[in-house]
C-alpha positions as CSV (number, residue, x, y, z in Angstrom):
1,X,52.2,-108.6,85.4
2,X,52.8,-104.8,85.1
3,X,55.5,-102.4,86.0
4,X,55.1,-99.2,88.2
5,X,54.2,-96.6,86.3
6,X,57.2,-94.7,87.7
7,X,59.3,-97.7,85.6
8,X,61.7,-96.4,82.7
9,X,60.5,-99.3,80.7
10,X,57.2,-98.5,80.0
11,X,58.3,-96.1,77.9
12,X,60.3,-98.6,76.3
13,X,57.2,-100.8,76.1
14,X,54.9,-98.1,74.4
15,X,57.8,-98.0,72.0
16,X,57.5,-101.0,71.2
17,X,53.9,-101.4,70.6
18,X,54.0,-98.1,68.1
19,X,56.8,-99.5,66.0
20,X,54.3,-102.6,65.5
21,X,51.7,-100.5,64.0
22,X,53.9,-99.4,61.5
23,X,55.4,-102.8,60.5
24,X,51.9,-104.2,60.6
25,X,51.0,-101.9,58.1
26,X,54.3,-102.5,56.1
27,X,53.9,-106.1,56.5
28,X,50.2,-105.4,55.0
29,X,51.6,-104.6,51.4
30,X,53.6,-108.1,51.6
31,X,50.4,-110.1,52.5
32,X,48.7,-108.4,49.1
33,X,51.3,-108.4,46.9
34,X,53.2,-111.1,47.7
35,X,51.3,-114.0,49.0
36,X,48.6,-112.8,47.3
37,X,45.7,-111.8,50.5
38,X,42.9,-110.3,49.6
39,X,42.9,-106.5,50.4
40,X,39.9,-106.3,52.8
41,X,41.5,-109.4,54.4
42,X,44.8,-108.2,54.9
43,X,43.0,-104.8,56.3
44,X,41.0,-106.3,58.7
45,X,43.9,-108.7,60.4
46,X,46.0,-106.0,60.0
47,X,44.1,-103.3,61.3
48,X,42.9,-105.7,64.1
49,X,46.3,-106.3,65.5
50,X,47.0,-102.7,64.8
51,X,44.0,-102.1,67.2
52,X,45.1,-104.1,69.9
53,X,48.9,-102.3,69.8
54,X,46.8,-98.5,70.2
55,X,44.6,-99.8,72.8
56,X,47.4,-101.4,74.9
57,X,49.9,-98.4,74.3
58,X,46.9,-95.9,76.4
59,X,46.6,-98.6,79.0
60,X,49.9,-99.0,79.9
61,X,49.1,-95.5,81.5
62,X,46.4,-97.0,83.7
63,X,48.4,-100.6,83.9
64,X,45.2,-102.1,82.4
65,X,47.1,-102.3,79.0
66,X,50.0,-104.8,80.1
67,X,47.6,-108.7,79.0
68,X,46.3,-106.3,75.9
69,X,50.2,-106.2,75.5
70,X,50.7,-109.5,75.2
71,X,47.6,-110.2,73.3
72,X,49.1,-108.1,70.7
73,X,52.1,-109.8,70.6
74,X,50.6,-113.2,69.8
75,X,48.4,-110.9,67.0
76,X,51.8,-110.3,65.7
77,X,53.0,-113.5,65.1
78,X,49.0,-114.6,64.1
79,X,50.2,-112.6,61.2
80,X,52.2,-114.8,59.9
81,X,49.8,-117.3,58.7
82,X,49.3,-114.4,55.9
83,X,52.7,-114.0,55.0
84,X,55.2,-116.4,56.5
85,X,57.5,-113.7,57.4
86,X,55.8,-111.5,59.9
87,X,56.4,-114.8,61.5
88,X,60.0,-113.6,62.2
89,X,58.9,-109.9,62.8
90,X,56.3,-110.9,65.4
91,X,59.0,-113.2,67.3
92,X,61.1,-110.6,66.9
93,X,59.1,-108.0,68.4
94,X,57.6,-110.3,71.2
95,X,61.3,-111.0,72.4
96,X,61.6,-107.1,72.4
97,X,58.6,-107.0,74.4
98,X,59.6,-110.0,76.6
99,X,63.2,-108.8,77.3
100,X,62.0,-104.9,78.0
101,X,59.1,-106.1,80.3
102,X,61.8,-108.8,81.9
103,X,64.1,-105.8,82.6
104,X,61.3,-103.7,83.7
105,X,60.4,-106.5,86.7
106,X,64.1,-106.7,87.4
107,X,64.7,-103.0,88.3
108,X,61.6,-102.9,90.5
109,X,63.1,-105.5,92.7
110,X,66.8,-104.8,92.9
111,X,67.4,-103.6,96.6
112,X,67.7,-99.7,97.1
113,X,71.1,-99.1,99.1
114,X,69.8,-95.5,100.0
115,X,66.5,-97.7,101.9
116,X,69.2,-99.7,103.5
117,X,71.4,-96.9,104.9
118,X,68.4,-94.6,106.0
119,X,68.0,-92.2,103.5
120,X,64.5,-91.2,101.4
């Protein structure tokens, strides 16, 4: 379950994963203010998940980083149970996720017509 590292879509991927720091972190001033988490609790979930997206955006490099990918992704909807609508913004992002990793998969297998005819 990774791409070559030669894939377009990884970039794509790391993408991905940075943008969900940052709405963690946005998502983090919801959880206090308006469905009323504790600080230090928000921080810690929030800092958690924002953990696992830097940790899986450096080993997408190595290819290591692709299941701490997905791991984040179901951190990002955990969220939700501290403020009912990073519910939508972690499905949201793990379709992003899904459909860029989907897209990934499907350019490393389409056939290479200049392989076919002969050509490097």
């Amino acid at each position: 379950m990774r791409l070559t590292p030669t894939n377009p879509l990884r970039s794509a991927l790391m993408s991905v994963l940075v943008f969900e720091v940052i709405v963690f972190w946005l998502g983090f001033a919801g959880m206090v203010q308006v469905s009323g988490i504790s600080p230090v609790t928000a921080g810690l979930w929030v800092g958690a998940a924002s953990l696992l997206a830097i940790v899986a955006t450096a080993g997408l490099r190595r290819g290591w980083g692709y299941p701490v990918g997905w791991l984040t992704q179901l951190a990002a909807i955990a969220l939700g149970l501290l403020t009912p609508w990073m519910y939508a913004m972690g499905l949201m992002f793990t379709l992003i996720w899904t459909i860029s990793f989907v897209l990934g998969k499907r350019l490393e297998n389409r056939p290479n017509p200049n392989k076919e005819a002969g050509h490097p």
